[in-house]
Backbone and ligand atoms as CSV (ligand in chain L), in Angstrom:
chain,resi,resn,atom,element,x,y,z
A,1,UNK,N,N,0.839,-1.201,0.000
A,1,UNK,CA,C,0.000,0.000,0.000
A,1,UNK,C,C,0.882,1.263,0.000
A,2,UNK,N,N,0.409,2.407,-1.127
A,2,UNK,CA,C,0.842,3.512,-0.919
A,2,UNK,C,C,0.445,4.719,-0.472
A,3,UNK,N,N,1.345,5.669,-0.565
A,3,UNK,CA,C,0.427,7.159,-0.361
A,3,UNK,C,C,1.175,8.608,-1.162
A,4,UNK,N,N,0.269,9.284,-1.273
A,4,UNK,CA,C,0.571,9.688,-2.314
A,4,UNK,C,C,1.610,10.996,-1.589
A,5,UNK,N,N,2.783,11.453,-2.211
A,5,UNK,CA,C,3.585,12.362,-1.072
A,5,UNK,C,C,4.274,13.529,-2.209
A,6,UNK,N,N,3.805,14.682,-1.942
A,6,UNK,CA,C,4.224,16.079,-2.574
A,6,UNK,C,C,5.178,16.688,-1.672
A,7,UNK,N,N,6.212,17.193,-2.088
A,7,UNK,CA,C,6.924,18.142,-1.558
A,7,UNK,C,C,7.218,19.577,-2.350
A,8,UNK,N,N,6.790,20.406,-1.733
A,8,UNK,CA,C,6.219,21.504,-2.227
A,8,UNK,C,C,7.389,23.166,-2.043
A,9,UNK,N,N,7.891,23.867,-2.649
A,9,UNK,CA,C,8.620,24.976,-2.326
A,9,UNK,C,C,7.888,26.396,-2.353
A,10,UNK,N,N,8.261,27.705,-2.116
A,10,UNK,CA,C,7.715,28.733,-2.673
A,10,UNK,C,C,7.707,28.809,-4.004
A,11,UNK,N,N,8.748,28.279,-4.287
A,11,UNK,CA,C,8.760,27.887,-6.379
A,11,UNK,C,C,8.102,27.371,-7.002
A,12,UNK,N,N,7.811,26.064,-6.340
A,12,UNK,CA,C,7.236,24.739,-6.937
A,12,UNK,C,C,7.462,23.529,-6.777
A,13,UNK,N,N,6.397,22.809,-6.830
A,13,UNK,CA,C,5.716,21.248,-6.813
A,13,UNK,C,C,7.622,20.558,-7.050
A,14,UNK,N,N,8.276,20.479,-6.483
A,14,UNK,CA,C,9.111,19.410,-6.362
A,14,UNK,C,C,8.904,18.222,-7.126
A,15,UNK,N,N,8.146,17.610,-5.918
A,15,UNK,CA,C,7.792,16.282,-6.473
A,15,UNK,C,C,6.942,15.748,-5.930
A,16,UNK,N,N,6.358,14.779,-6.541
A,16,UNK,CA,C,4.444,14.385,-6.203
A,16,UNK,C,C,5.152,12.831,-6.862
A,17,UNK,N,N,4.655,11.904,-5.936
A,17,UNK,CA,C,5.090,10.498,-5.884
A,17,UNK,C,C,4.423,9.400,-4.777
A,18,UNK,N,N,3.938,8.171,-5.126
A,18,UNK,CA,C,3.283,7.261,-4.471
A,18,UNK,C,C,4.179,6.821,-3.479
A,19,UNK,N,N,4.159,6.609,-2.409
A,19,UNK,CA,C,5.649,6.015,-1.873
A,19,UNK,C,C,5.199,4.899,-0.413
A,20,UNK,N,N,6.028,4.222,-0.045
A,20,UNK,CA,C,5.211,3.560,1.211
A,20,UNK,C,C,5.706,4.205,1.969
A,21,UNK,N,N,6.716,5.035,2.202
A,21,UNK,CA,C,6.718,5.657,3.952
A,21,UNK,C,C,7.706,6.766,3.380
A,22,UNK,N,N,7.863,7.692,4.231
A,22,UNK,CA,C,8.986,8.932,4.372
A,22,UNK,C,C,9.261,9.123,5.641
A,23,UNK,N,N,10.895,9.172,6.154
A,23,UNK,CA,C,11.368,9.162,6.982
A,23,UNK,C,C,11.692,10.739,7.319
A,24,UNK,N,N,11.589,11.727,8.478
A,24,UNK,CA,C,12.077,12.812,8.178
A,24,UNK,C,C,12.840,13.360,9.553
A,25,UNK,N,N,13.029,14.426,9.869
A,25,UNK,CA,C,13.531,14.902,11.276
A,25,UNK,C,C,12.364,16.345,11.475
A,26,UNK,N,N,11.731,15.742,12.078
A,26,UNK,CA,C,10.794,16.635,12.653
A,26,UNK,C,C,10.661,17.387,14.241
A,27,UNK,N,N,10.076,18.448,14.279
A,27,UNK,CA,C,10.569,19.065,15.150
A,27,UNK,C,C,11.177,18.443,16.612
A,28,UNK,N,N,9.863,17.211,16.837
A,28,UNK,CA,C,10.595,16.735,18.204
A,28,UNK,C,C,11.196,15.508,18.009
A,29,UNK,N,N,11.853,15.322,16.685
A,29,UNK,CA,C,13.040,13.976,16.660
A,29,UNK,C,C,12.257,13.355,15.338
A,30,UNK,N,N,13.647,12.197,15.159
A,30,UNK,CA,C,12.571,11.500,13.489
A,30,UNK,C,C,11.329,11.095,13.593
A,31,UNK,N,N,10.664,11.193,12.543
A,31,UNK,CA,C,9.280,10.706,12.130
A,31,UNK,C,C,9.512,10.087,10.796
A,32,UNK,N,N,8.434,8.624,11.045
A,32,UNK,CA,C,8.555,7.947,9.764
A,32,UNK,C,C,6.620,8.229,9.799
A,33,UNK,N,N,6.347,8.325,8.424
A,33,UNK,CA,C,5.302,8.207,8.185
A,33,UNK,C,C,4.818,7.277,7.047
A,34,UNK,N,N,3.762,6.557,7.139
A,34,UNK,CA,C,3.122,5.364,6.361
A,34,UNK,C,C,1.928,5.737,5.950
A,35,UNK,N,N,1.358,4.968,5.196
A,35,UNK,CA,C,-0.162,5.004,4.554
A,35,UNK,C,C,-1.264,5.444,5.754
A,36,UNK,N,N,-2.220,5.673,5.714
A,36,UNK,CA,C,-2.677,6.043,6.391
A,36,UNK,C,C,-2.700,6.276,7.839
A,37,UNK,N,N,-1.738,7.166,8.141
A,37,UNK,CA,C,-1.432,7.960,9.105
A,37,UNK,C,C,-2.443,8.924,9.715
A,38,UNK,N,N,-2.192,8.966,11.286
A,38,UNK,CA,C,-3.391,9.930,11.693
A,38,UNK,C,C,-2.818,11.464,11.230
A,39,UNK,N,N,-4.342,12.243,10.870
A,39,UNK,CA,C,-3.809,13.363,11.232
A,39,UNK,C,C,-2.456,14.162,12.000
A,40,UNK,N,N,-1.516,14.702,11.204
A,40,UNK,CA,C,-0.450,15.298,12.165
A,40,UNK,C,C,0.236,16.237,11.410
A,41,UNK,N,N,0.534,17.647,12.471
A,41,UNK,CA,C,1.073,18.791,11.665
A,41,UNK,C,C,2.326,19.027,12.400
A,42,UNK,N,N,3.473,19.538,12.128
A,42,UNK,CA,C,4.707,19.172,12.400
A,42,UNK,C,C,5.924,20.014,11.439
A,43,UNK,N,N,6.397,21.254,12.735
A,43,UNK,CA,C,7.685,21.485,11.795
A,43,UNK,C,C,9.011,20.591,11.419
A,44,UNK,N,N,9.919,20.806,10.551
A,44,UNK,CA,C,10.667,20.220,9.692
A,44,UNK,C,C,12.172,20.835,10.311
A,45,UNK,N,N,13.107,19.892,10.020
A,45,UNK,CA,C,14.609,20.496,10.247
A,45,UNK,C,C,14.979,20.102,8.982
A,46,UNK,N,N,15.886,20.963,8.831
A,46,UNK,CA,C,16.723,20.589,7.396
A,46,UNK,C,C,17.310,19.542,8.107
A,47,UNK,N,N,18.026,18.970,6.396
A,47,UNK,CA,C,17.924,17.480,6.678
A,47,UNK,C,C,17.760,16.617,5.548
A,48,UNK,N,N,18.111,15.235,5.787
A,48,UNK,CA,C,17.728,14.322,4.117
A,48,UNK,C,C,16.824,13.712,4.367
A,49,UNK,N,N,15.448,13.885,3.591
A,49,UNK,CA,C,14.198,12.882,3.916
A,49,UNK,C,C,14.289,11.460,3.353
A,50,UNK,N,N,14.248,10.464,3.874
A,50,UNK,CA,C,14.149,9.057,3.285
A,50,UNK,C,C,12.995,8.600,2.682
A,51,UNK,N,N,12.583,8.782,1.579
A,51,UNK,CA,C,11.600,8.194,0.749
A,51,UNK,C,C,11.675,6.927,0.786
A,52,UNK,N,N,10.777,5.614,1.049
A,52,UNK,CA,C,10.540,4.326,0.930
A,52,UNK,C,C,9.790,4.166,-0.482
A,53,UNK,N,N,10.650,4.026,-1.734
A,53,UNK,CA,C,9.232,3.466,-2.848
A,53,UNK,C,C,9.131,1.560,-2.595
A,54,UNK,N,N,7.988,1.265,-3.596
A,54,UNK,CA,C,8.088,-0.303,-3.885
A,54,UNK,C,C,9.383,-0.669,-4.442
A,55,UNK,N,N,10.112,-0.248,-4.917
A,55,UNK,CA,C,11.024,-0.642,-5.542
A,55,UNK,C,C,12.457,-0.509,-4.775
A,56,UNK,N,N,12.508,0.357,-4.026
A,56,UNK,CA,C,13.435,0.668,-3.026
A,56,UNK,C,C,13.868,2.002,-2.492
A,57,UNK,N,N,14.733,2.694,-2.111
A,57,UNK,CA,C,14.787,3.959,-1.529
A,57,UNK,C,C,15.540,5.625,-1.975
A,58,UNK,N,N,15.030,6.299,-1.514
A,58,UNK,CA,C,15.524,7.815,-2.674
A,58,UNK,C,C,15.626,8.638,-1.323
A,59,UNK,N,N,16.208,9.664,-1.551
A,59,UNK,CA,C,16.541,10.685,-0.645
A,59,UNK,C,C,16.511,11.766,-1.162
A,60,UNK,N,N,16.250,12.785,-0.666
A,60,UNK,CA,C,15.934,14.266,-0.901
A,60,UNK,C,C,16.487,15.130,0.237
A,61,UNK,N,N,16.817,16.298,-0.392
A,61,UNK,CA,C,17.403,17.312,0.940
A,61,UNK,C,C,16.438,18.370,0.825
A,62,UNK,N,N,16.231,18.663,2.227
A,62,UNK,CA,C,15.379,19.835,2.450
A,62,UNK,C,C,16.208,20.670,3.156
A,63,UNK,N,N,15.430,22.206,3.597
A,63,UNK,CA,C,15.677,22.998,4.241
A,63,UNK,C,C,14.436,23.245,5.627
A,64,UNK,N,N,14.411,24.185,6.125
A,64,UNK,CA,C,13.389,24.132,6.870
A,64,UNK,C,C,11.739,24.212,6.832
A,65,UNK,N,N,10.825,23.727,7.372
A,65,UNK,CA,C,9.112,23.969,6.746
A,65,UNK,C,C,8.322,23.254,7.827
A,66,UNK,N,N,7.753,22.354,7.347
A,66,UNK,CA,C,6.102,22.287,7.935
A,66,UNK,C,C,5.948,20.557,7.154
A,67,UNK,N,N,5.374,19.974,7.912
A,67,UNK,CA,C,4.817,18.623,7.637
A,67,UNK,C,C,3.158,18.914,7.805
A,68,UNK,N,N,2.702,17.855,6.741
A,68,UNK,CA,C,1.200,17.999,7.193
A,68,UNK,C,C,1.295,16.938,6.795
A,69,UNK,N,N,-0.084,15.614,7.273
A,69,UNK,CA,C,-0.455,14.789,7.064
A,69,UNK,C,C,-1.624,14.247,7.495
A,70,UNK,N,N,-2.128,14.235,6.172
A,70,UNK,CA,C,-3.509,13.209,6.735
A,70,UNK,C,C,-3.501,11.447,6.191
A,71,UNK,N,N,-4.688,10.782,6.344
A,71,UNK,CA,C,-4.654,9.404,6.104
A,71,UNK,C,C,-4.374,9.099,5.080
A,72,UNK,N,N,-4.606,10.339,3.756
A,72,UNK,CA,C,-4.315,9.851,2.538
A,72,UNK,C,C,-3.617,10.931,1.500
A,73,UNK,N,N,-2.691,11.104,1.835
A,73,UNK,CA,C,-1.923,11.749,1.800
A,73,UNK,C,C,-1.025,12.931,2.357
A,74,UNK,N,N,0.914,12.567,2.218
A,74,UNK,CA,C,1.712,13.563,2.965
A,74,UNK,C,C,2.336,15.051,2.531
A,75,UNK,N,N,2.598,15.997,2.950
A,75,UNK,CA,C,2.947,16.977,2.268
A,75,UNK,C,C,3.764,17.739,3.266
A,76,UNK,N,N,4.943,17.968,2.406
A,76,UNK,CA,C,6.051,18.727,2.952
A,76,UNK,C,C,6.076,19.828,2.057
A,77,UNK,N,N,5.949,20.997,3.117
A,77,UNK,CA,C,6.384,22.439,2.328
A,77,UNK,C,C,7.364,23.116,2.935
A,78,UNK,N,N,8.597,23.337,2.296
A,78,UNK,CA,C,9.862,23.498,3.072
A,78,UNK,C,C,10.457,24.770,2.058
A,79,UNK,N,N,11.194,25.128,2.773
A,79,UNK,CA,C,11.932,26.367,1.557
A,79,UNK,C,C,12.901,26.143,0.849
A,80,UNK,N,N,13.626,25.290,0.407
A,80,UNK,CA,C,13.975,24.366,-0.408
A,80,UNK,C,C,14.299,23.282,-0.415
A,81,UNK,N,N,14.121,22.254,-1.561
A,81,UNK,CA,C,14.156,21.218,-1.872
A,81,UNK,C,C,14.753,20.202,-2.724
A,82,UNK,N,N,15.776,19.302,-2.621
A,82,UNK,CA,C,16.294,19.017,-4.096
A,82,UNK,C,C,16.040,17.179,-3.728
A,83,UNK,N,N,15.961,16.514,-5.252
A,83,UNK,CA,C,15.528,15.569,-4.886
A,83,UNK,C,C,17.633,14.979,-5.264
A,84,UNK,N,N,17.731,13.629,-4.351
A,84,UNK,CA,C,19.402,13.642,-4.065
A,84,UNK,C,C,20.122,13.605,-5.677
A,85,UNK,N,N,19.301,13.006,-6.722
A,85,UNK,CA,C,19.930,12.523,-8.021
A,85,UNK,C,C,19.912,13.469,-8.834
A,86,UNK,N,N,19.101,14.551,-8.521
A,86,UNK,CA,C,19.304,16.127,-9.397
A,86,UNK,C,C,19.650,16.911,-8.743
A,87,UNK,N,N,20.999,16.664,-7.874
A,87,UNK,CA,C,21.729,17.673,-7.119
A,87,UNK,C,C,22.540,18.129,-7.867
A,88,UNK,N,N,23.229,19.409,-7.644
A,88,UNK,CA,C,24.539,20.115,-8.802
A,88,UNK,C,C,25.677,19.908,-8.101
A,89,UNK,N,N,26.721,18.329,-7.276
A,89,UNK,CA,C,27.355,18.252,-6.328
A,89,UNK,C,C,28.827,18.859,-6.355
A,90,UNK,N,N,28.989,19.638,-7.361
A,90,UNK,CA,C,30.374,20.313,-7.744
A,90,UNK,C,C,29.702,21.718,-6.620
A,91,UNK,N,N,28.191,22.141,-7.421
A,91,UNK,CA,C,27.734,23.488,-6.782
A,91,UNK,C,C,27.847,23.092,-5.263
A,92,UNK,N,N,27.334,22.744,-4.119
A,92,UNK,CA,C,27.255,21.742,-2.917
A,92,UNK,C,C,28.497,22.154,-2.507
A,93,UNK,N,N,29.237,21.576,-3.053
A,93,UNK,CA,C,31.011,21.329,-2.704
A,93,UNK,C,C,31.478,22.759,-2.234
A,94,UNK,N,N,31.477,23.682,-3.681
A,94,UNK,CA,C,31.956,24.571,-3.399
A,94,UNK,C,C,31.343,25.400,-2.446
A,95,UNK,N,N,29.605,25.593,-2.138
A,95,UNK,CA,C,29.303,26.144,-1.160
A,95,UNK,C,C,29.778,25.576,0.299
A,96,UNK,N,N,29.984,24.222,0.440
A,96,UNK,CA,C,30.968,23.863,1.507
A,96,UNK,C,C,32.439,24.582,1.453
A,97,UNK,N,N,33.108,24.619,0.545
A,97,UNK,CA,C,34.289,25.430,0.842
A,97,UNK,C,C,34.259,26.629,1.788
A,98,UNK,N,N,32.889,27.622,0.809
A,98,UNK,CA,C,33.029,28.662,1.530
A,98,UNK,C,C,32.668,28.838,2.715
A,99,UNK,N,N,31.727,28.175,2.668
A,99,UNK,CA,C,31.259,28.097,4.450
A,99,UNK,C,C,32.289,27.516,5.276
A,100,UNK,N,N,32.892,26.744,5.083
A,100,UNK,CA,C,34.174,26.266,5.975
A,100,UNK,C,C,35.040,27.353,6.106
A,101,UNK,N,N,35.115,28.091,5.037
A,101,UNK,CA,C,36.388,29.293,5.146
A,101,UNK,C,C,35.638,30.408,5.680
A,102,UNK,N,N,34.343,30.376,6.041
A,102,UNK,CA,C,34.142,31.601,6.830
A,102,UNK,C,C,33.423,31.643,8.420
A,103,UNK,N,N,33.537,30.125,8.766
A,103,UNK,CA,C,34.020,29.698,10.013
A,103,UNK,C,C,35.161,29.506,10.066
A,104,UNK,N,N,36.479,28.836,9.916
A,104,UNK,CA,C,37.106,29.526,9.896
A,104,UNK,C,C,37.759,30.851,10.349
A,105,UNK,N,N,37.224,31.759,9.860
A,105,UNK,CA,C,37.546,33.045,9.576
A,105,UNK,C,C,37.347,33.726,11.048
A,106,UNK,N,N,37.178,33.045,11.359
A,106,UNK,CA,C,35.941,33.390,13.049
A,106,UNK,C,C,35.363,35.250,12.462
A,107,UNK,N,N,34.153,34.724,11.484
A,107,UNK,CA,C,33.443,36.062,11.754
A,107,UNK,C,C,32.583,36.398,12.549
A,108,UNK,N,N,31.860,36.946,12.809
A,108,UNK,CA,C,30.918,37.588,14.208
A,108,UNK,C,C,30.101,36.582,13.984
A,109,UNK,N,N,29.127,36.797,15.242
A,109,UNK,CA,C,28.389,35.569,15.770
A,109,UNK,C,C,27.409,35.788,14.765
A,110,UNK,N,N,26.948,36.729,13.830
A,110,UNK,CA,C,25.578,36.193,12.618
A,110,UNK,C,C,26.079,36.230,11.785
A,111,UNK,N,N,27.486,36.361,11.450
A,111,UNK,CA,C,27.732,35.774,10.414
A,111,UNK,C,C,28.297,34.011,10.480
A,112,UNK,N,N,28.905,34.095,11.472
A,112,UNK,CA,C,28.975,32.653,12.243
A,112,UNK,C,C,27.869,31.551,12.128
A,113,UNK,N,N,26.981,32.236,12.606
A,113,UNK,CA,C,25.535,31.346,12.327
A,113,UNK,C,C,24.955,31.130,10.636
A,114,UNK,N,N,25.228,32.122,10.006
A,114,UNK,CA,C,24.844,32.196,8.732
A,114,UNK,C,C,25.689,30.766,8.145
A,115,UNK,N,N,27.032,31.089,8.078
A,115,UNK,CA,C,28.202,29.931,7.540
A,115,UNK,C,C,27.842,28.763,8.114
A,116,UNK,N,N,27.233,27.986,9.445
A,116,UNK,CA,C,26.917,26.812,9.558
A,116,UNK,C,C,25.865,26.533,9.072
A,117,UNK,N,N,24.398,27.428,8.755
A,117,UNK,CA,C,23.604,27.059,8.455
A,117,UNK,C,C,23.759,26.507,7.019
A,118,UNK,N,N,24.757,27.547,6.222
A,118,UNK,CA,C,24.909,27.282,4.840
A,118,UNK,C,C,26.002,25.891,5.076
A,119,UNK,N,N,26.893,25.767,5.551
A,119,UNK,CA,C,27.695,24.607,5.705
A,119,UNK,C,C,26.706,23.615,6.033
A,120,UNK,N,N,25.236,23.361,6.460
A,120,UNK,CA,C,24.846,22.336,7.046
A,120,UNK,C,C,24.080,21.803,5.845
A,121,UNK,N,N,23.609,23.071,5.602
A,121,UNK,CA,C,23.072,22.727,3.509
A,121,UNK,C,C,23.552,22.279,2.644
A,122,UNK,N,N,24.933,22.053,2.819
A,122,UNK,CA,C,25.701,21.850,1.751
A,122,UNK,C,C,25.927,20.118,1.869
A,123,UNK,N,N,26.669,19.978,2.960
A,123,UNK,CA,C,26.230,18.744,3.807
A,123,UNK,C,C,25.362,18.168,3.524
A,124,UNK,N,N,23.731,18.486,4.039
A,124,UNK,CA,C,22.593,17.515,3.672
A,124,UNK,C,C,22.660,17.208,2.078
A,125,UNK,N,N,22.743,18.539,1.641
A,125,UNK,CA,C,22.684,18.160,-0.110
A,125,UNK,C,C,23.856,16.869,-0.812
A,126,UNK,N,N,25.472,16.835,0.112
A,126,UNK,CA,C,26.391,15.576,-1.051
A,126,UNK,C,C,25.727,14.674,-0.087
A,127,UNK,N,N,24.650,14.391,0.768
A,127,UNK,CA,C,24.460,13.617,1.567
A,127,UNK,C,C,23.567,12.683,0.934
A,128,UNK,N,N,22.724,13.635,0.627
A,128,UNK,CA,C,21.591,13.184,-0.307
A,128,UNK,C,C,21.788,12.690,-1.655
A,129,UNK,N,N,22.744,13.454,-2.241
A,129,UNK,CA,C,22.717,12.856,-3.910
A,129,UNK,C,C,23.659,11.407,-3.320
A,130,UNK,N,N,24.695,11.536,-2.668
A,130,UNK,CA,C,25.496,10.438,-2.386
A,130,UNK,C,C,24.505,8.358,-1.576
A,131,UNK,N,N,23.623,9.071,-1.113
A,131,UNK,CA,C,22.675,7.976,-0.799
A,131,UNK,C,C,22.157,7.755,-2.123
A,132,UNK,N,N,21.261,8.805,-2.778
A,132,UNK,CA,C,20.261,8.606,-3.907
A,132,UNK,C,C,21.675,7.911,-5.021
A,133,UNK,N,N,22.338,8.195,-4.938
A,133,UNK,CA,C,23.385,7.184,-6.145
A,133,UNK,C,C,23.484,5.761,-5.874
A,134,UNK,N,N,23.704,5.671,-4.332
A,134,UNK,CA,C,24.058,4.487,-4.074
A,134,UNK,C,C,23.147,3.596,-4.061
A,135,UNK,N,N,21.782,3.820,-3.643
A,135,UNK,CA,C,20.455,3.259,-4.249
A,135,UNK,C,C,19.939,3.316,-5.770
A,136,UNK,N,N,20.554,3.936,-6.117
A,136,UNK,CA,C,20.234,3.285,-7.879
A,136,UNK,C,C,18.876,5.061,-8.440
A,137,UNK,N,N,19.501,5.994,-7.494
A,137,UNK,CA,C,18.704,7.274,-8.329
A,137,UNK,C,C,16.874,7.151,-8.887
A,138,UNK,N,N,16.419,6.503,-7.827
A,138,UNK,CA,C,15.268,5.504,-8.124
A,138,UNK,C,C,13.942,6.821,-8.550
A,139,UNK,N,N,13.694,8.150,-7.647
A,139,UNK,CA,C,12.840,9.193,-8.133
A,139,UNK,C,C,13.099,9.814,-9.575
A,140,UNK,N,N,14.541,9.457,-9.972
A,140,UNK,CA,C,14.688,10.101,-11.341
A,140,UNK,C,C,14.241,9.216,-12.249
A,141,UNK,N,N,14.821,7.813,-11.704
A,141,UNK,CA,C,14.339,6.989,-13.050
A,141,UNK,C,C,12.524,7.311,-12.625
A,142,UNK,N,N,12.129,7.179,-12.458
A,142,UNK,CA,C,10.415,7.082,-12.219
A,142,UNK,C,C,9.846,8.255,-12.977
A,143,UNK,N,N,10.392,9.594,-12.561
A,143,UNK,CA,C,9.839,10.736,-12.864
A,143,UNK,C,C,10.958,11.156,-14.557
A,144,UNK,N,N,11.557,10.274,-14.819
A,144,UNK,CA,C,12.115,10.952,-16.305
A,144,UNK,C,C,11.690,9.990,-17.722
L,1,ATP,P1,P,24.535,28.161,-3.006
L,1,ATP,O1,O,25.510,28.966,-2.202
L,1,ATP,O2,O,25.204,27.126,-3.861
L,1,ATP,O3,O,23.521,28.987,-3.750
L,1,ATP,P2,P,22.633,27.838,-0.894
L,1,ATP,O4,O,22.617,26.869,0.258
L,1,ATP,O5,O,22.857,29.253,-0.545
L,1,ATP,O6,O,23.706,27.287,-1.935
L,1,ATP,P3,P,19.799,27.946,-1.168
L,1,ATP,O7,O,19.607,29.400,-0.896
L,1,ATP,O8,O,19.514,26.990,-0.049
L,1,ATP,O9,O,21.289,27.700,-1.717
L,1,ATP,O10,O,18.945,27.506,-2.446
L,1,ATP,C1,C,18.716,28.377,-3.544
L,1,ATP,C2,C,18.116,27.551,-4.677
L,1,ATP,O11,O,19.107,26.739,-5.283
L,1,ATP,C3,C,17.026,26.584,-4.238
L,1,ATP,O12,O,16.058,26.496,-5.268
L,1,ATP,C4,C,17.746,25.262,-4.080
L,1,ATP,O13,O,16.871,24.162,-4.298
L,1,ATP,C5,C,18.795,25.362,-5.180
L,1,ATP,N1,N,20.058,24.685,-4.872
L,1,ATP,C6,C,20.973,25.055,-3.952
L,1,ATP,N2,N,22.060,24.267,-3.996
L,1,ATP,C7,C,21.813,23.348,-4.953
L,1,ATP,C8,C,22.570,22.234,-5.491
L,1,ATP,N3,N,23.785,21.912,-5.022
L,1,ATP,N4,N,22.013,21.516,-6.489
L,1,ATP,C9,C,20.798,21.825,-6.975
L,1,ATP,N5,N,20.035,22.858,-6.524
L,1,ATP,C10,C,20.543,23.608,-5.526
């Protein structure tokens, strides 16, 4: 049994896919969610979501948002989203450089905070394409 699961940006529809469960980090620790699930609303940490398809498993990186879920269907609206096999991991990389070099740098405490947040993005993102490879890139083959 599936359910049907959108992940949604200020941009746009990500991706809309049948899946048996999604694993995520939600506000008070992981949440896996399955087919008909009770009602539940729930902020999001950035982070790599674990998609469960029939066929086997995909990963996606988010940023921060909002879970909603009802029995028949899940929806994540987060402020950005990449699914792991259409990541740009050269782009990733180098935004890890810089964020490393500006911790590092010891700049003031908001810019300090700025550089880990972006260092933690960069992170989830080779995190994500690097799982979604090693599982066989399974949302791209489906959706291309
Ligand atoms: P960068 O410094 O490389 O722009 P960033 O963490 O500042 O990284 P965001 O502001 O989080 O980027 O995202 C801006 C847009 O670019 C979003 O639409 C996001 O999905 C996309 N994006 C960011 N990094 C990548 C990447 N490595 N591959 C594909 N899309 C990405």
């Amino acid at each position: 049994m599936t359910v049907p699961f959108e992940v949604v940006t200020p941009d746009r529809v990500v991706l809309t896919i049948d899946v048996d469960m999604v694993s995520l980090r939600g506000g008070g620790g992981e949440i896996g969610i399955l087919p008909r699930h009770i009602p539940l609303s729930t902020t999001v940490k950035p982070g790599v979501v674990k998609v469960k398809l029939p066929e086997g498993e995909d990963y996606v990186a988010v940023t921060s948002g909002f879970l909603q879920v009802v029995p028949d269907k899940i929806t994540l609206l987060v402020e950005t989203a990449e699914v792991g096999s259409l990541i740009d991991i050269d782009r990733a990389m180098r935004a890890r450089e810089r964020a490393e070099k500006r911790i590092a740098e010891h700049a003031n405490e908001a810019d300090l905070l700025r550089a880990e947040a972006a260092l933690q993005r960069a992170l989830n993102r080779l995190e994500a394409a690097e799982l979604s490879a090693r599982y066989g890139d399974l949302i791209k083959q489906r959706i291309m």
